[in-house]
LOVO-815698 format. One line per 3 residues: their letters; for each residue y, x, z of C-alpha. Coordinates in steps of 0.05 Angstrom, whole numbers, padded with zeros to 5 digits. Last residue first. Layout:
A> Y/X/Z | ...
END
This chain:
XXX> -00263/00751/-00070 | -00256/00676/-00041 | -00320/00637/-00026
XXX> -00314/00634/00051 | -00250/00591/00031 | -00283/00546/-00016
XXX> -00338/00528/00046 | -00271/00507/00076 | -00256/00447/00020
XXX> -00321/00424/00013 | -00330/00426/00096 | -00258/00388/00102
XXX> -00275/00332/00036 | -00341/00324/00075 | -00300/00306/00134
XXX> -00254/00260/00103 | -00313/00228/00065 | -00340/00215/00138
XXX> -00278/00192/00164 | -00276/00139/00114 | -00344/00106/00130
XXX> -00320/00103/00197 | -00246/00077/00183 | -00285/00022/00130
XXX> -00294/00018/00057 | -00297/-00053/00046 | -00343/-00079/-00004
XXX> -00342/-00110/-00065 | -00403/-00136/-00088 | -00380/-00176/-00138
XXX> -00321/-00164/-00185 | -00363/-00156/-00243 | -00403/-00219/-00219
XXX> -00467/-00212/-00184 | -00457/-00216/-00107 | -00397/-00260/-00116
XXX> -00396/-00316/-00063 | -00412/-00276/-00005 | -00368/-00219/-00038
XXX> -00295/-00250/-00047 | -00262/-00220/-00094 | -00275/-00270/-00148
XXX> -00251/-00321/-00094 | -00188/-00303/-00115 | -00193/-00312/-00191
XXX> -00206/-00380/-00176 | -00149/-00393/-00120 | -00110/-00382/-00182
XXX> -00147/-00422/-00231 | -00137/-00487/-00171 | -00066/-00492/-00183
XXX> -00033/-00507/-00128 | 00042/-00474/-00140 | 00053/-00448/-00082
XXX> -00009/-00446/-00046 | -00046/-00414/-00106 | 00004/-00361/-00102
XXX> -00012/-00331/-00035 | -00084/-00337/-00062 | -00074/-00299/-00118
XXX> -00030/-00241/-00082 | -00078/-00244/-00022 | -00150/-00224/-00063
XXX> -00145/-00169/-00103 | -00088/-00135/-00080 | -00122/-00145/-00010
XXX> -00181/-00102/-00001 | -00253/-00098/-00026 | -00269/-00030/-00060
XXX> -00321/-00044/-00122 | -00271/-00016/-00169 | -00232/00025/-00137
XXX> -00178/00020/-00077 | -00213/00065/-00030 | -00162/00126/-00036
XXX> -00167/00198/-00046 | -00133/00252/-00012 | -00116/00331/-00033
XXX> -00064/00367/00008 | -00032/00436/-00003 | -00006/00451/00073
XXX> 00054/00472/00115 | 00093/00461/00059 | 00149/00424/00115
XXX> 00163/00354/00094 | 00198/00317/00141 | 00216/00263/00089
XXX> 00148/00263/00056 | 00109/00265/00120 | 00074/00186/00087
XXX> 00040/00214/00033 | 00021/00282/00074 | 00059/00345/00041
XXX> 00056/00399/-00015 | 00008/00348/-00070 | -00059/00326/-00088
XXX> -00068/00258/-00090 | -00131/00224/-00139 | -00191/00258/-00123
XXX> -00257/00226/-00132 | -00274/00156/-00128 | -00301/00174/-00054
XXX> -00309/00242/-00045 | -00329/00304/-00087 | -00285/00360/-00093
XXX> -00280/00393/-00163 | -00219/00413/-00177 | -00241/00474/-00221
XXX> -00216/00428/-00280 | -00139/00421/-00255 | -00119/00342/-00259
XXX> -00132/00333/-00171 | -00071/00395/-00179 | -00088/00468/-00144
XXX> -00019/00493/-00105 | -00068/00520/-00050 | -00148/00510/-00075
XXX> -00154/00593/-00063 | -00124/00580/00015 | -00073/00629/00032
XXX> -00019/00568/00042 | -00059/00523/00092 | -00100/00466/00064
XXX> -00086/00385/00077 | -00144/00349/00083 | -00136/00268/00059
XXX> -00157/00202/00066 | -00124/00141/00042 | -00156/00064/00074
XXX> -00146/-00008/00043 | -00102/-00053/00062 | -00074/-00059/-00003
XXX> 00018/-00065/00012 | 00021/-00015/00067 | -00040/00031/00045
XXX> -00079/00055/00109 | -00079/00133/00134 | -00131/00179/00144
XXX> -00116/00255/00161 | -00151/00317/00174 | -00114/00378/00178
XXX> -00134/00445/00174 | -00119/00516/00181 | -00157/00517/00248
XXX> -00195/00442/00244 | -00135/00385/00265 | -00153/00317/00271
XXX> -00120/00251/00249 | -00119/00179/00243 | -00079/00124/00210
XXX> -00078/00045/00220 | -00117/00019/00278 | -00186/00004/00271
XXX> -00186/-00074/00303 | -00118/-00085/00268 | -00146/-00065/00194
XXX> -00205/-00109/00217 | -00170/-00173/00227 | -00129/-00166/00168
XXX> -00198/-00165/00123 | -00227/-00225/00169 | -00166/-00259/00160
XXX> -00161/-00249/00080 | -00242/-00262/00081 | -00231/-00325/00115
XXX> -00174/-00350/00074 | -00217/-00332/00007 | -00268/-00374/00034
XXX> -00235/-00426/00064 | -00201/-00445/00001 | -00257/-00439/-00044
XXX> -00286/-00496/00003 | -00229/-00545/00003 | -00226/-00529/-00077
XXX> -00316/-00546/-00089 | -00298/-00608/-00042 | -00234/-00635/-00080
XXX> -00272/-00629/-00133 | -00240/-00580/-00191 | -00234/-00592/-00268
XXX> -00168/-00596/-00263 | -00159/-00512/-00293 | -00230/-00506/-00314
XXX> -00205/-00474/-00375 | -00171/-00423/-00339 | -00236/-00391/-00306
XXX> -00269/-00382/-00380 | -00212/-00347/-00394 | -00218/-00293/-00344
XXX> -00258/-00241/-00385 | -00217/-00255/-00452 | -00159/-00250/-00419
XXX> -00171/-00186/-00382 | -00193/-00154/-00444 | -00128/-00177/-00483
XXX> -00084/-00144/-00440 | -00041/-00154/-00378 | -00060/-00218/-00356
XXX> -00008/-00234/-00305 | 00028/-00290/-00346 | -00033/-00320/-00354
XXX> -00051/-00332/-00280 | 00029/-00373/-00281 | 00082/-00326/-00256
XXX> 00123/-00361/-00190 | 00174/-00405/-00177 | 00173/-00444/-00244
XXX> 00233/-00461/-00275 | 00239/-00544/-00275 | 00269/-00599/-00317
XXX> 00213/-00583/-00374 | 00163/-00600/-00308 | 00094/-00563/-00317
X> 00038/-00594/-00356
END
């Protein structure tokens, strides 16, 4: 029971439930709030801080953007500041028949990883030297079944605030060696290699388009 004297620092788990699905689906998690061994917590614990510094690990290991230019193309990859996880995108040159096309237009359809989702006159992160050099289209690897931190760090980061073991529970949902079956399980981390290849797919979709027109 928290302190009457006291505001809390920090949101309790229930506080961030946003609707009645969630709550139902994570209750069962609340209730064994102090029902925790010190062994079963100790272990939680390294899990979900291994996979946080395994995660941040890798981001620095691959670097944080890449890009290629193909003719009237460009090829670009950058990672999300506050996820982790990896953007990729093809920007078109004006001329192009997708040029000016939204992700929400029906004949967008360019497959890649949980479909389109950006489409717009500059690069995410060119906004403020924006030239309309090229239409992009991107997508991003922060589905379901993605692994990357908004899952994961905000819960934990929490957890050692305020030490209450449902929060370091609903991290260690995300983490995939001890969640292989649950619906959070068998997240997986969509890597710079595996990314470049749905950048590159998105690039030959996108140009066979262009031998298409008339």
């Amino acid at each position: 029971m928290r302190n009457a004297n006291r505001e809390p620092l920090i949101s309790s788990p229930e506080d961030i439930m946003e609707d009645d699905f969630e709550r139902k689906l994570l209750q069962p998690i609340l209730n064994q709030k102090g029902g925790f061994s010190h062994t079963k917590i100790t272990a939680m614990e390294k899990a979900v801080k291994d996979t946080i510094e395994g995660l941040e690990r890798k981001f620095r290991e691959e670097g944080n953007s890449w890009t290629r230019n193909r003719g009237r193309y460009k090829l670009k990859i950058n990672r999300h500041r506050e996820f982790g996880s990896l953007c990729g995108y093809v920007g078109v040159m004006r001329g192009h028949p997708m040029w000016g096309k939204t992700y929400q237009d029906d004949e967008v359809d360019l497959r890649c990883h949980g479909g389109i989702t950006y489409s717009a006159s500059c690069f995410p992160m060119e906004r403020d030297n924006q030239t309309q050099d090229y239409w992009v289209f991107g997508f991003d690897t922060a589905h379901a079944g993605d692994l990357n931190l908004v899952g994961i760090k905000p819960m934990y980061e929490m957890y050692k605030q305020n030490k209450d073991p449902s929060c370091l529970m609903l991290a260690t949902n995300h983490v995939p060696k001890l969640n292989k079956n649950n619906l959070f399980g068998g997240e997986v981390y969509r890597d710079m290699i595996y990314v470049k290849k749905e950048v590159k797919s998105l690039y030959k979709q996108l140009k066979a388009l262009e031998k298409t027109k008339n």
